[in-house]
Kinemage of the C-alpha trace (Angstrom):
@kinemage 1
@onewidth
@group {chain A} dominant
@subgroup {mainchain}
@vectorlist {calphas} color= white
{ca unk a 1} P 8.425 -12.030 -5.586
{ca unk a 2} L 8.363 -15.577 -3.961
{ca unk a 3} L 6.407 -16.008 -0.537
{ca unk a 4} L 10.344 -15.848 1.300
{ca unk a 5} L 11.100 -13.036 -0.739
{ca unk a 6} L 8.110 -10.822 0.235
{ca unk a 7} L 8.651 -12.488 4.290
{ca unk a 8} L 12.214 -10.558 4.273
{ca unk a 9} L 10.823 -7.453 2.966
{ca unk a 10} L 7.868 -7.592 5.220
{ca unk a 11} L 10.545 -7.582 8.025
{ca unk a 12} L 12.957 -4.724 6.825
{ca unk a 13} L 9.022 -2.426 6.081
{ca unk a 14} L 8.240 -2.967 9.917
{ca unk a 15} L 10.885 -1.768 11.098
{ca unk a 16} L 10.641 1.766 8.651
{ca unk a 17} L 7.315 2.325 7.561
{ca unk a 18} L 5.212 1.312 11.133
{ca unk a 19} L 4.793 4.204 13.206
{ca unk a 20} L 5.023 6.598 10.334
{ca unk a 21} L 2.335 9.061 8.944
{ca unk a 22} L 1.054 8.596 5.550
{ca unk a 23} L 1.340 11.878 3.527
{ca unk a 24} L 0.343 11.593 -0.009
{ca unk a 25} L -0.553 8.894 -2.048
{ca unk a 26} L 0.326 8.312 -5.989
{ca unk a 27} L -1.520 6.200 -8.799
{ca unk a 28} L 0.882 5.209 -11.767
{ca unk a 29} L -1.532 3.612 -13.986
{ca unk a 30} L -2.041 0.423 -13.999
{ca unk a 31} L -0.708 -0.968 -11.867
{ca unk a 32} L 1.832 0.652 -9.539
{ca unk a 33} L 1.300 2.924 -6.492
{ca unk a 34} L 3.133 5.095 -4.664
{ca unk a 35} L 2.860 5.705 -0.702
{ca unk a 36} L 4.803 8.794 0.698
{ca unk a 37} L 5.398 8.036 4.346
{ca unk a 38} L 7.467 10.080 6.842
{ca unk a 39} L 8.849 7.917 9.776
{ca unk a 40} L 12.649 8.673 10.518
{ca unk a 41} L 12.414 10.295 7.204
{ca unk a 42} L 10.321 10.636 4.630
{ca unk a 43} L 10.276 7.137 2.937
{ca unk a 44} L 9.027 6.253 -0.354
{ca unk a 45} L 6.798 2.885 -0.524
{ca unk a 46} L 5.914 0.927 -3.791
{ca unk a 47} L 3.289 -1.370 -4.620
{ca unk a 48} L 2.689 -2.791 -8.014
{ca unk a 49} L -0.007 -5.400 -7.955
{ca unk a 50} L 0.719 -8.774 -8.885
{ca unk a 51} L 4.695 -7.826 -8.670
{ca unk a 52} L 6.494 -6.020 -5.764
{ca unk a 53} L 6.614 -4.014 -2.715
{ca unk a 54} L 9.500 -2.000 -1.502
{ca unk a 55} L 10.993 1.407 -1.049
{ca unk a 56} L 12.510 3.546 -3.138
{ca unk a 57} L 14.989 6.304 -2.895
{ca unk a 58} L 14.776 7.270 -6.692
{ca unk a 59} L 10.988 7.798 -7.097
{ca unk a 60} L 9.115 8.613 -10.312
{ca unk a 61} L 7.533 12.513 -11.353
{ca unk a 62} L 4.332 12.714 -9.411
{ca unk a 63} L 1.066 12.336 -12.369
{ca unk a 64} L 0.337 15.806 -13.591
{ca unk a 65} L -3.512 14.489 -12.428
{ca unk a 66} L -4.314 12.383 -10.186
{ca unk a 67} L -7.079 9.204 -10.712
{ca unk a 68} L -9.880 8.364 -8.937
{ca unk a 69} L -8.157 5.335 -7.253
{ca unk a 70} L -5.606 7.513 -5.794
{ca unk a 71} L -8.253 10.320 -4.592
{ca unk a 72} L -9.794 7.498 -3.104
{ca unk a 73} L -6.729 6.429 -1.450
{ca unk a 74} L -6.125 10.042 -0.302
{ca unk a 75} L -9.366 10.751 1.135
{ca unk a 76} L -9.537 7.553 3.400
{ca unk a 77} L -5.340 6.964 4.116
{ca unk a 78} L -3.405 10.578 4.033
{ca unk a 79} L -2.706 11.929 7.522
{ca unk a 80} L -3.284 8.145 9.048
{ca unk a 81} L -0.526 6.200 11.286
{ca unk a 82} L 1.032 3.116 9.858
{ca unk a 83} L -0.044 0.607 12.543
{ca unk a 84} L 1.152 -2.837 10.810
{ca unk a 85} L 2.186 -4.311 8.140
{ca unk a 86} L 2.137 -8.028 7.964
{ca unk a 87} L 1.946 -11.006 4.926
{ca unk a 88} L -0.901 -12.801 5.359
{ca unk a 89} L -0.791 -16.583 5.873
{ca unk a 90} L 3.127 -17.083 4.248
{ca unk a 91} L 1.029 -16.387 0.646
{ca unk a 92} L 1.925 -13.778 -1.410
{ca unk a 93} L -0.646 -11.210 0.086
{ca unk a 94} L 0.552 -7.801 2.337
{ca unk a 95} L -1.773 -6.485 4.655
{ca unk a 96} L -0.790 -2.826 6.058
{ca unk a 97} L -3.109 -1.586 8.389
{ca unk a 98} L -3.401 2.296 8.719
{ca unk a 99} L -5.291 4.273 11.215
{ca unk a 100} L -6.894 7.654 11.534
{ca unk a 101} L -9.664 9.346 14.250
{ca unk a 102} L -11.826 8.610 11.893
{ca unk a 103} L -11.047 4.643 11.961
{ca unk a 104} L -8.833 1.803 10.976
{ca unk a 105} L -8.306 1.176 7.025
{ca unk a 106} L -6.499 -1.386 5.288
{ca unk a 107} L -4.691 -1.888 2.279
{ca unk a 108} L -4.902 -5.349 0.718
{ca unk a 109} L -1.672 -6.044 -1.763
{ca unk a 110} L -1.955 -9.208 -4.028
{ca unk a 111} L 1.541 -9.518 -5.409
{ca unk a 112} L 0.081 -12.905 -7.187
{ca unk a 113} L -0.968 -13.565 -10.811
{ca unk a 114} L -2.114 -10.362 -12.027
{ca unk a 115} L -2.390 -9.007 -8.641
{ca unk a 116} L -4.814 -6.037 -7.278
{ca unk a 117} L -4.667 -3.094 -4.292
{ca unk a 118} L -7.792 -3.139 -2.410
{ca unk a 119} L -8.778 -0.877 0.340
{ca unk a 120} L -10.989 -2.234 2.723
{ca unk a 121} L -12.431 -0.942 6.460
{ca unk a 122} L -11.346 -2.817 9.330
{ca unk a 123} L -13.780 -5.434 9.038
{ca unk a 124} L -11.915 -6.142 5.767
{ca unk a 125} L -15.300 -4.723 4.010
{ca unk a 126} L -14.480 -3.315 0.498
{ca unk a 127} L -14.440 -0.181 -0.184
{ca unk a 128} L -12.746 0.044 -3.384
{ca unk a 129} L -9.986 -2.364 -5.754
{ca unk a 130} L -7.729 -1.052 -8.015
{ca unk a 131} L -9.105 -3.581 -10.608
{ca unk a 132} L -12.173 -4.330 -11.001
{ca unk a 133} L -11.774 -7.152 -14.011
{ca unk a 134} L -9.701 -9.686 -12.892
{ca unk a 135} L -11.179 -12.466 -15.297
């Protein structure tokens, strides 16, 4: 996805995802992951680091077991409010911002080179990546 490419998606995502609750998160390994989100409807999004980010209406089986990057994902996102989701300086980076009583989290999409999900707090502290080799 070009930088225009990911600017019209961003636009069409605000519009469905922001406002909605986040209720259950999937890990296809590598690289792809799987956010179920109901706002008018439940709505399925995809990210797959260092490619795309869209929804889907056709997605895939949910993993038999989940991995530690999606448990991870789980503990900190599920039940949380979509507040924003925004591309980050016209690059090829998403930013969605999602927030629970407990605090703001946000998920850090590189949809660049070989790309990486990051969680991070809201001081943009890491938490965790989905990669930890990029080299």
């Amino acid at each position: 996805m070009s930088a225009v490419d990911i600017k019209a998606c961003i636009l069409e995502l605000k519009d469905e995802i922001v406002g909605g609750k986040i209720e259950k998160i999937y890990h296809y390994p590598p690289d792809e992951i799987r956010i179920k989100i109901y706002a008018k409807g439940r709505k399925d999004l995809i990210i797959e680091a260092g490619r795309r980010i869209h929804l889907t209406k056709f997605p895939k089986e949910s993993p038999k077991l989940p991995t530690s990057f999606a448990m991870l994902l789980r503990k900190h996102l599920e039940g949380g409010k979509v507040k924003n989701i925004e591309q980050y300086d016209f690059d090829r980076v998403i930013k969605i911002e999602v927030e629970r009583k407990d605090g703001k989290k946000i998920i850090i999409a590189e949809l660049f080179s070989k790309g990486n999900v990051i969680l991070t707090d809201e001081n943009l502290k890491v938490i965790m990546p989905l990669k930890l080799d990029l080299i």
